[in-house]
C-alpha positions as CSV (number, residue, x, y, z in Angstrom):
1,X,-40.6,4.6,95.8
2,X,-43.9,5.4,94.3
3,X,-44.4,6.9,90.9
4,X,-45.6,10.1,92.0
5,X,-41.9,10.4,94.1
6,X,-40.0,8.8,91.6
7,X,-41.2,12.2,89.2
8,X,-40.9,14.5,92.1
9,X,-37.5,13.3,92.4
10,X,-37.1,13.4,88.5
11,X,-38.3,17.0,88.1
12,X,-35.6,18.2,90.7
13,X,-32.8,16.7,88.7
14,X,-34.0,18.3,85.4
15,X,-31.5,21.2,84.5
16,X,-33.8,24.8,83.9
17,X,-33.3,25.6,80.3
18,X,-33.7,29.4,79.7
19,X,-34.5,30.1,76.4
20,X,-33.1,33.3,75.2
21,X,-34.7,33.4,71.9
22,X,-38.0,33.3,72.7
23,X,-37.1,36.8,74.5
24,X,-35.0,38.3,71.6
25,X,-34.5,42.0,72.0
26,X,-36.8,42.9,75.1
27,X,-35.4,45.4,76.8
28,X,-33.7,47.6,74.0
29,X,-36.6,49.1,72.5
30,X,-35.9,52.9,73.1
31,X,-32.4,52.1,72.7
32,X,-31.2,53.8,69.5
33,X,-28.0,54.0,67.9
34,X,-27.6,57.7,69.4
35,X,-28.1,56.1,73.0
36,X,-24.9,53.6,72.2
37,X,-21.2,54.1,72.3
38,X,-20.0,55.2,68.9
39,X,-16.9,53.7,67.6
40,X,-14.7,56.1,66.1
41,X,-11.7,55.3,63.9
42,X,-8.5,57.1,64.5
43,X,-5.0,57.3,63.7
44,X,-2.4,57.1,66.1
45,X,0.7,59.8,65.8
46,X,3.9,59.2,67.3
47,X,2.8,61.7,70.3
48,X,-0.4,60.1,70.6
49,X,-0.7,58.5,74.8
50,X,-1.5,55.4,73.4
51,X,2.1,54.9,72.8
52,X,3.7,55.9,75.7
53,X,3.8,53.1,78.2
54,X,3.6,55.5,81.4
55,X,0.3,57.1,79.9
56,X,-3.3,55.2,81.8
57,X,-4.0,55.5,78.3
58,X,-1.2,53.3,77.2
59,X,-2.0,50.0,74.7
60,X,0.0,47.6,74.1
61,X,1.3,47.2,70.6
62,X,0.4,50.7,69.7
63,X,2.6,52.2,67.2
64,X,2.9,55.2,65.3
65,X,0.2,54.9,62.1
66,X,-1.5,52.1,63.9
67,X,-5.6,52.3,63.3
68,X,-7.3,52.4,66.8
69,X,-11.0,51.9,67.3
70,X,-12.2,53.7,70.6
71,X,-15.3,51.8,71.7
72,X,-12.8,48.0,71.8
73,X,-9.5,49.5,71.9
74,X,-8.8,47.7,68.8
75,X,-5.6,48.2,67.7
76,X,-4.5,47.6,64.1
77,X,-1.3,47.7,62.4
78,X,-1.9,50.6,59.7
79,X,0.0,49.1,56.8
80,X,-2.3,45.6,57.4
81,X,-5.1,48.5,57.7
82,X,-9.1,47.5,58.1
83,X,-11.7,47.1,55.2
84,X,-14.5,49.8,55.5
85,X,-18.3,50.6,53.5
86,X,-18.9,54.1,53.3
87,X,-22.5,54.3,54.0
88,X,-22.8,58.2,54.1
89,X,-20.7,61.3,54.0
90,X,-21.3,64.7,55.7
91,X,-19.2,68.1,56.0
92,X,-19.4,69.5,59.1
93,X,-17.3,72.9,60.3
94,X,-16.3,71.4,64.3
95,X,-16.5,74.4,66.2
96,X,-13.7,73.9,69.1
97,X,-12.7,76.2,72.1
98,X,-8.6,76.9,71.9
99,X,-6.7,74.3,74.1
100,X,-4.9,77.1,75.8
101,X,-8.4,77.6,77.4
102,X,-9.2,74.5,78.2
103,X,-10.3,73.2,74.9
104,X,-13.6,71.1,74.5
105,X,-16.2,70.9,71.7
106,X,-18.9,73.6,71.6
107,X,-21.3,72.7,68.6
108,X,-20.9,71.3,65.0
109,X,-21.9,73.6,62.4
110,X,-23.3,72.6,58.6
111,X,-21.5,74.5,55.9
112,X,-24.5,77.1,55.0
113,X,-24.6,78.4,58.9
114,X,-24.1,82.2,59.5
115,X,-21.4,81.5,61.9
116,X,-19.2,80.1,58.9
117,X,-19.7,83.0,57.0
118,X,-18.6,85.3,60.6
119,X,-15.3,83.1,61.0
120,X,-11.9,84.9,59.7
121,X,-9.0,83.4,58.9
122,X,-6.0,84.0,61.4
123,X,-2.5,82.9,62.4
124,X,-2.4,79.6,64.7
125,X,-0.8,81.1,68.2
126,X,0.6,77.5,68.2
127,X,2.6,77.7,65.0
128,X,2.6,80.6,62.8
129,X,3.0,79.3,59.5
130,X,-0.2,77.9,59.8
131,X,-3.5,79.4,59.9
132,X,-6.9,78.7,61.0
133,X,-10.8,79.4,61.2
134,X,-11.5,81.9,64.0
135,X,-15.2,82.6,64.6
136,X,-15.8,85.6,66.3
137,X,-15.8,84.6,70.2
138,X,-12.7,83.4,69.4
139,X,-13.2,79.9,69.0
140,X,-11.8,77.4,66.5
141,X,-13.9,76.0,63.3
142,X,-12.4,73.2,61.8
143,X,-13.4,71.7,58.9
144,X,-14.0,68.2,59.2
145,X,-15.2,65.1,56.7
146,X,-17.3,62.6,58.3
147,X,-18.2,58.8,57.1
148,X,-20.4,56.7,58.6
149,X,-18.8,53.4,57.5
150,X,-19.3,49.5,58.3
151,X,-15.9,48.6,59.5
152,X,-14.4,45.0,59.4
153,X,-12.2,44.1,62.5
154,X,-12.2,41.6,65.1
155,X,-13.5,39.6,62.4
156,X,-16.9,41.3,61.9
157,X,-18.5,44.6,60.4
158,X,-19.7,47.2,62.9
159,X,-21.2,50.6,62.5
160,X,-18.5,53.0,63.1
161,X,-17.2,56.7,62.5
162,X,-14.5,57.7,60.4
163,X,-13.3,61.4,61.0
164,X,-11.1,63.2,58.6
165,X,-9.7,66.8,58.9
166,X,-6.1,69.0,58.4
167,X,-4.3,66.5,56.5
168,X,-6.2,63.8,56.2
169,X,-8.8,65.8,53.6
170,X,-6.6,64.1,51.2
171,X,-8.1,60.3,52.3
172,X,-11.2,61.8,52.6
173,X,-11.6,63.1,49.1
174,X,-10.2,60.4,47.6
175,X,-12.5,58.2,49.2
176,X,-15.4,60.4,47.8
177,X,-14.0,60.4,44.5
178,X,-13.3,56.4,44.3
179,X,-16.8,55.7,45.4
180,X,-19.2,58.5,43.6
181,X,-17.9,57.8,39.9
182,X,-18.0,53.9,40.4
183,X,-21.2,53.0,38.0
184,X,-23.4,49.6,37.9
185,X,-22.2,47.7,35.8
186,X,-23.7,47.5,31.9
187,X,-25.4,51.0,32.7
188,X,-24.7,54.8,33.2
189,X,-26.2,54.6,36.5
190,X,-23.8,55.2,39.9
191,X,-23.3,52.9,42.3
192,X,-24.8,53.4,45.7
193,X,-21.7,54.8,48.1
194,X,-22.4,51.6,50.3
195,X,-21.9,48.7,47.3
196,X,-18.0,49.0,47.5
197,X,-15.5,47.9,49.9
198,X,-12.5,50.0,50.8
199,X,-9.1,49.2,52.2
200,X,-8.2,51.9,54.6
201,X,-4.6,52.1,55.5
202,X,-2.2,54.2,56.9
203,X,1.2,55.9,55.1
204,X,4.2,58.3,56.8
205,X,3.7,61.6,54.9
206,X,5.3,64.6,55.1
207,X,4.4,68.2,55.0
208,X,6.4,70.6,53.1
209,X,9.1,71.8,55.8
210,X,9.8,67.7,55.9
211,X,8.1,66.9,59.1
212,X,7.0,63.2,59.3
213,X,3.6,62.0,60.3
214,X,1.0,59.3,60.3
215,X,-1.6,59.7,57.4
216,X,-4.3,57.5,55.7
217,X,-4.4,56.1,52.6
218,X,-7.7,54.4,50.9
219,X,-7.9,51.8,47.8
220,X,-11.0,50.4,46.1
221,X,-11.4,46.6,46.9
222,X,-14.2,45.2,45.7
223,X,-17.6,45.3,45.5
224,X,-19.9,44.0,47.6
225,X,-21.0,40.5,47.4
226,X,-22.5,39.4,50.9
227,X,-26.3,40.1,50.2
228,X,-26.0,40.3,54.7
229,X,-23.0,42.6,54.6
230,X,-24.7,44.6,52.1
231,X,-28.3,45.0,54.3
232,X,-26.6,45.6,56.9
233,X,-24.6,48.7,55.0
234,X,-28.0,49.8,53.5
235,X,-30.0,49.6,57.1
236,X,-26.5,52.3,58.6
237,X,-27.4,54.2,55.5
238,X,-30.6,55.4,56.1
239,X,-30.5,55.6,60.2
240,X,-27.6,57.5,60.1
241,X,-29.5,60.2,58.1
242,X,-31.0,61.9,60.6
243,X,-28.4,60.8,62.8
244,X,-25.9,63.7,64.6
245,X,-23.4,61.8,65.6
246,X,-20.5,64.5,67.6
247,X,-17.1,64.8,67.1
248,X,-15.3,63.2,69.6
249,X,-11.7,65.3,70.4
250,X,-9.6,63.0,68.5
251,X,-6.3,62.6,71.2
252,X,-4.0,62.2,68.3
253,X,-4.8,65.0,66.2
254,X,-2.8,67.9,68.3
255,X,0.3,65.8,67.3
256,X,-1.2,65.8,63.2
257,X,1.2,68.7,61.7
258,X,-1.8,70.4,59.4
259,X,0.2,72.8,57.1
């Protein structure tokens, strides 16, 4: 065999190596964080379908207070619970057509719109010891805290969203109490919202006729110490500023007694 065979021969032996670094990233440049799934952090109730084993939306090892995460299905137990990084807070006023009419999310209204100031309280046709925002087409407004948190689970953070509304406005203004009178240390000066870590668990509460349902409980950690974690909380901070981020019909929340 001659030399120029013998590296003929060699050449088709070699294994291609594709090197994906030297293409990092091409490809997702339009691709925002509004163009990609959302996670959202829920709580499961004991009505919710992820507990009932003949629902499609069955999981197993769903329980009553367990913490699901939509976009991986994650399912944690609620007393283990997840750590979270607030990263920003809005109020929004979820406008929502009745479920007796097919239900389905119609807009999401800031607190200064017109339409809040249009909306009447009104008896819940569902239960009438309760009441609720009625706007004048009839529709539902409910007022609903929304964090935009880095969440630890499946042992990494990821930008998620953490809803809060009826009952669990209790969570949600502790959590905005625990993390805007935390101050640097040495000085008079408050912390940013995303230098502490949270544990977010869940708790069986009760409403005052004694019905029992899943709610969640926060508790101050730490602060941050990862100079990485704590980039990475800064960077979700300021996209998610002008970021609108919906909603999403929570499944659990018509079993959530709200009184």
């Amino acid at each position: 065999m001659t030399k120029a065979n013998a590296l003929e021969e060699t050449k088709k032996n070699e294994i291609a190596v594709i090197n994906f670094e030297e293409d990092a990233g091409l490809g997702h440049e339009n691709v925002s964080l509004a163009d990609r799934q959302m996670p959202y952090i829920n709580l499961l109730q004991a009505l919710s379908p992820m507990l009932d084993e003949d629902d499609p939306s069955h999981i197993e090892g769903a329980k009553e207070g367990s913490i699901f995460i939509t976009d991986s299905k994650t399912i944690v137990d609620g007393k283990e619970g997840i750590k979270i990084i607030p990263c920003r807070y809005k109020r929004h006023f979820c406008e929502w057509i009745p479920r007796e009419q097919g239900g389905g999310l119609v807009a999401m209204h800031s607190p200064e719109s017109p339409l809040i100031a249009k909306a009447h309280k009104v008896k819940d046709p569902a239960n009438p010891k309760k009441t609720i925002l009625q706007t004048p087409d009839g529709n539902t407004l409910v007022e609903t805290a929304q964090f935009f948190v880095l969440a630890f689970y499946n042992n990494e953070w990821h930008w998620a969203v953490l809803n809060m509304s009826g009952t669990k406005w209790s969570a949600a203004r502790e959590l905005n109490t625990l993390s805007t009178t935390r101050k640097i240390p040495g000085t008079d000066k408050l912390l940013p919202t995303f230098a502490g870590v949270y544990n977010l668990t869940s708790f069986k509460d009760q409403n005052k006729t004694g019905q029992k349902y899943a709610n969640f409980k926060v508790a101050f950690d730490k602060l941050v110490d990862d100079p990485v974690v704590y980039a990475l909380a800064k960077e979700y901070y300021n996209i998610s500023k002008n970021l609108t981020v919906l909603a999403a019909e929570d499944a659990t929340e018509s079993q959530e007694v709200n009184y």
